[in-house]
C-alpha angles and dihedrals in degrees: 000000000000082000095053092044094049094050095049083057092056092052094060122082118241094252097062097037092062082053083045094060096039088058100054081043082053101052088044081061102058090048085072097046089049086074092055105070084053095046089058086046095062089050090052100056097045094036115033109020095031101036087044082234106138094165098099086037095097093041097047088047088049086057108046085047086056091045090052098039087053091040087055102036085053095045085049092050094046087050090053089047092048095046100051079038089058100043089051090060088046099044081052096050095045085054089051099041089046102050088036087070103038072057120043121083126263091270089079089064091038095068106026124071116230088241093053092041080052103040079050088056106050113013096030096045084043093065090046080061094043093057091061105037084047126345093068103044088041087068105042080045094059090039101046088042088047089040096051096033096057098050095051086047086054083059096052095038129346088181091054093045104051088055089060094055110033083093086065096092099049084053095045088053090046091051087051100050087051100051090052096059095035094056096069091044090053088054095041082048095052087051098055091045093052085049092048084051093051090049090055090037094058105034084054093055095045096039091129088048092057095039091053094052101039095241103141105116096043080057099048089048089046101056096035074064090056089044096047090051100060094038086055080045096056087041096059085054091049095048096059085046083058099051098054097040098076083059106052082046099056086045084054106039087049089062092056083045092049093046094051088045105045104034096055084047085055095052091054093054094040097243084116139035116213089258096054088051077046096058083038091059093042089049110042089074088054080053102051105031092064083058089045097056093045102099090048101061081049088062099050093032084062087039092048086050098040083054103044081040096071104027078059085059096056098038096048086041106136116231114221098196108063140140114290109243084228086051111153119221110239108180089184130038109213095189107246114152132191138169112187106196097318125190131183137193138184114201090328094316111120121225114163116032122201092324110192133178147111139215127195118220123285087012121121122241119188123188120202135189156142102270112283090025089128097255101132094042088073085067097046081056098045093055093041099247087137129010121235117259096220128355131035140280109196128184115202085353095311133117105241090235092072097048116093103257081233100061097032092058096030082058094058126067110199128190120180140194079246100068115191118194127190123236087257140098119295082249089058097045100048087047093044095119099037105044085184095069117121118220086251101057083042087060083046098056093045090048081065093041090052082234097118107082096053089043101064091047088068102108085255099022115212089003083057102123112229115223125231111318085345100310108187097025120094122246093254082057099040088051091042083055090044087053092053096045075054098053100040086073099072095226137202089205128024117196113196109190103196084318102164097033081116106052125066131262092268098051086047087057090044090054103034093056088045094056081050086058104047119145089227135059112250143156113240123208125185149183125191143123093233109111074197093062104055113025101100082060120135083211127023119194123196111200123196128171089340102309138094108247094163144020142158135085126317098270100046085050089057101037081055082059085211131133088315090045084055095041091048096052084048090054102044100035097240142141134225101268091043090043083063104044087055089045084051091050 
C-alpha cells in the first residue's frame, strides 16, 4: 500500500502536492472545529437553560453559526483542492500510460488483451483518482474526529469515555479479519471485469464478422457469461462485507447505548451535569462512525491497490526493443537490405531458420510462400518489432540495432492486406506519415496509388471523412489508400504486404508501373501470391516453414521447376509442357 501511495505522489506535480498538503491540514482543522459547537452546547444547557439564565444564549448561537459556516466554507474549499489535486495525477498518468504504450515494442500487446489495456486506462486510473479526492482524506478525517473526540471527551469524563472505546479493539480485529479475506476477491473481480471488457471490446471490433456469420446469439450468451461472472465476482465481495457488517453495527450502535445508560446513571449520581450528557450525545457519534466507516475504507483502500497496482504494471513495463546506446544517426535511408543467416524464435518455437539475402538499393525483392510460411515476420524483423534471435538484419549495411527506432521505421513505408484507417479524412489519412504534404502533392500520392478517381467521388472528396478502420469503402480502396499513406512517406524502403490481393488485374498493372515511375529511389519489398506480382522482381524469395528453399528471377525459379514453378502452372492453368514453353518465351 505505502508503494502504490508513493508513487501516486510522484505522479503529482509540486504545485498541487503543497495544496495537497494544505488540504489534508485543512480537514485536520476542521476536526478541531468540529469540538467546538458541542462544547457551547454544553454551556448552553447548564447556563443558560438550567440556571434560567437566557443572557449568553444569542452569543453563544452567534458563535456556533460562525463555527459551522467556516467549518463548511474550509471542507468546500479542501474538496475543491482535492479534487483539482486528484485530476492532475490522473491527467499525468493518462500522459505516461499513453505514451508508454505509443512507445513500448510489439511484446505489450502481446501479452495483454485490448479490454484489460483499457480497463488499465479508465477504471483503474479512476480509483487512483478516487483515493485522493476521498479515500485519503476519509481516513485522516475518522482518525483525526475519533482522535480528538476522544480526547475532549477524557477532559469531561475520562469514566464515562473509556467506556465508550473500549469496544475499539474488537472493531479494529474485525476490520483486519475482513481485509484479509476481501483483498484476493478485488483482484479475482478486476480480472473478470478486464475479461468482460475484452469480450465488448472484441465483439464491437469484429461486429461484421459476427453479423456475417449470424453469430449474434453465441455472442450475446457469451458475453452475459462474462457479465455474470463478474456480477457473481462483486457479490462474493459483497457477501464477506455483510458478514461482518451486523456485527460493526451492533459494536457501534452499543456505544450510543452505553452513552444514553451510563451517563443518566451518572447524572443521578453527580458524576455528570445535563450538558456534559449533552457533549457526550453529540460525540458518540464522532466516536463510533469512524468505526462505522471503517470497512469501508477497507474496501476502497483493497480496490485502490489491486488497481495501482496494475496501472504500476503498465507504466514501469520494460521495452525490449529500444535505442542502442551506441545508436548511429541516418537522415536518409538509401534502401540497402541484408540478412545475413537470420534466424527467429518465439518461446523456443522457431520461425525464421538461417535466413540469408541481399538487395541492393532501388532494387525490388519479393518473398513467396504457403501461410505461415514466416513471411511477414521478415518484416517484423526489418522494422525491429521483434530482434533477431541469431544473425543480422542490416539496413544500408547496418545492423538495425544500431539504427535510431525513429529513423529505421520512419524510413519504411508499409501497406498491408490488414488495412487499418484512421477515423479522419481521406487527406489525413494518406498524409498520415508526412504532416507536411500539400493537397497537391496528396492527390498526387493517390493518383499512384490509383486511389484518386474513387476518392473524389466521395460526397466531399479528400475532406470525406473515413469511418472506423474504413468503414463504407471496399477493401481494393481501403488498401489503395493504405498504399498512399505508404507512399507519402517517401520511403527508402516500401514494404506491400499483399497489398494489392483486393484490387483486379488492371489496377495491379496501373500500380505496379507507377511504383516503377516514382519520383523518388526506393527499395521495394513485397509479399504476395500473385506470380503477377512479383515477376518483374530483381530477387525472388520462396519461403517455406521458415526457411529459404528457393530464390532468383522469375526465369531461374522456373527454370528450378520447384514450389513457383508450381505455383506458376496453378495460376496460369498450364501443363508441364506448356509451363516450359512460357518459361522459354
Amino acid at each position: 500500500m505505502r508503494k502504490q501511495i508513493a508513487w501516486l505522489w510522484q505522479n503529482m506535480d509540486p504545485p498541487f502536492r503543497r495544496r495537497h498538503i494544505i488540504a489534508l491540514c485543512v480537514c485536520v482543522f476542521t476536526c478541531v472545529l468540529l469540538l467546538v459547537n458541542p462544547a457551547i452546547s454544553s454551556r448552553i444547557v447548564d447556563e443558560v437553560i438550567i440556571a434560567g439564565n437566557p443572557d449568553p444564549l444569542l452569543g453563544l448561537l452567534a458563535v456556533m453559526l460562525t463555527v459551522k459556516l467556516g467549518r463548511e466554507g474550509l471542507r468546500y474549499m479542501m474538496v475543491i483542492f482535492l479534487e483539482s489535486d486528484s485530476q492532475n495525477v490522473i491527467f499525468n498518468l493518462r500522459k505516461r500510460l499513453f505514451s508508454r504504450l505509443q512507445y513500448s515494442d510489439i511484446r505489450l500487446f502481446d501479452q495483454h488483451r485490448t479490454g484489460d489495456l483499457m480497463t488499465r486506462m479508465s477504471g483503474d486510473l479512476d480509483w487512483c483518482r478516487h483515493f485522493l479526492s476521498y479515500i485519503d482524506y476519509r481516513i485522516i478525517d475518522a482518525a483525526c474526529t475519533f482522535l480528538f473526540s476522544t480526547a475532549f471527551l477524557m477532559t469531561v469524563n475520562a469514566k464515562l469515555t473509556l467506556m465508550l472505546i473500549v469496544i475499539t479493539p474488537v472493531l479494529l480485529v474485525i476490520s483486519k479479519i475482513m481485509s484479509r479475506h476481501v483483498r484476493p476477491r478485488f483482484v479475482t473481480m478486476r480480472e473478470k471485469l478486464a475479461e468482460m471488457n475484452t469480450a465488448a471490446q472484441e465483439n464491437i471490433a469484429g461486429n461484421r464478422v459476427v453479423k456475417a456469420f449470424a453469430r449474434e446469439d453465441y455472442e450475446r450468451e457469451r458475453f452475459e457469461e462474462k457479465n455474470a461472472a463478474f456480477m457473481q465476482a462483486h457479490l462474493n465481495i459483497n457477501k464477506v462485507w455483510l458478514t461482518f457488517f451486523p456485527m460493526i453495527e451492533i459494536l457501534v450502535n452499543a456505544i450510543q447505548l452505553v452513552t444514553v445508560f451510563v451517563g443518566g446513571l451518572f447524572i443521578i449520581n453527580g458524576e455528570l451535569t445535563p450538558g456534559q450528557l449533552a457533549v457526550f450525545t453529540s460525540l458518540s457519534w464522532a466516536v463510533s462512525n469512524p468505526m462505522r466507516e471503517l470497512g469501508n475504507l477497507i474496501n476502497d483502500l483493497q480496490r485502490f491497490s489491486t488497481s495501482a497496482a496494475k496501472v504500476m504494471e503498465l507504466q514501469y513495463f520494460k521495452a525490449d526493443i529500444t535505442d542502442s546506446k551506441e545508436a548511429q544517426d541516418h537522415p536518409v535511408m538509401q534502401g540497402a537490405i541484408d540478412f545475413d543467416h537470420v534466424s527467429f524464435a518465439i518461446d523456443n518455437h522457431e520461425i525464421l531458420k538461417d535466413i540469408t539475402f541481399s538487395v541492393k538499393p532501388g532494387q525490388t525483392v519479393a518473398v513467396m510462400g504457403p501461410t505461415g510460411g514466416g513471411k511477414t515476420t521478415l518484416i517484423h524483423l526489418l522494422a525491429r518489432f521483434y530482434d533477431a534471435t541469431e544473425g543480422e538484419v542490416r539496413v544500408d549495411g547496418c545492423d538495425v540495432r544500431l539504427w535510431k527506432l525513429s529513423q529505421l521505421r520512419g524510413g519504411i513505408g508499409t501497406a498491408t492486406q490488414d488495412v487499418f484507417l484512421f477515423s479522419d479524412t481521406v487527406e489525413g489519412n494518406v498524409a498520415f506519415g508526412n504532416q507536411e504534404l500539400t493537397l497537391d502533392e496528396v492527390r498526387d500520392f493517390a493518383r499512384r496509388a490509383d486511389a484518386a478517381e474513387f476518392i473524389e467521388k466521395l460526397p466531399e472528396g479528400y475532406d470525406t471523412i473515413i469511418g472506423e478502420r474504413g468503414v463504407g469503402l471496399s477493401g481494393g480502396q481501403r488498401q489503395r489508400i493504405a498504399l498512399a499513406r505508404a507512399l507519402a512517406v517517401r520511403p527508402g524502403i516500401l514494404v506491400m504486404d499483399d497489398t494489392t490481393s483486393a484490387v483486379d488485374s488492371e489496377t495491379e498493372q496501373y500500380i505496379q508501373h507507377e511504383l516503377r515511375e516514382l519520383p523518388y529511389s526506393c527499395t521495394k519489398f513485397i509479399i504476395a501470391q500473385r506470380i503477377s506480382s512479383m515477376r518483374d522482381a530483381d530477387l525472388i524469395l520462396v519461403v517455406q516453414d521458415g526457411r529459404i528453399t528457393e530464390q532468383g528471377t522469375h526465369r531461374e525459379l522456373l527454370a528450378k521447376k520447384g514450389y513457383y514453378w508450381q505455383t506458376y502452372c496453378l495460376q496460369y492453368g498450364l501443363n508441364m509442357e506448356e509451363a516450359e514453353q512460357h518459361g522459354e518465351k
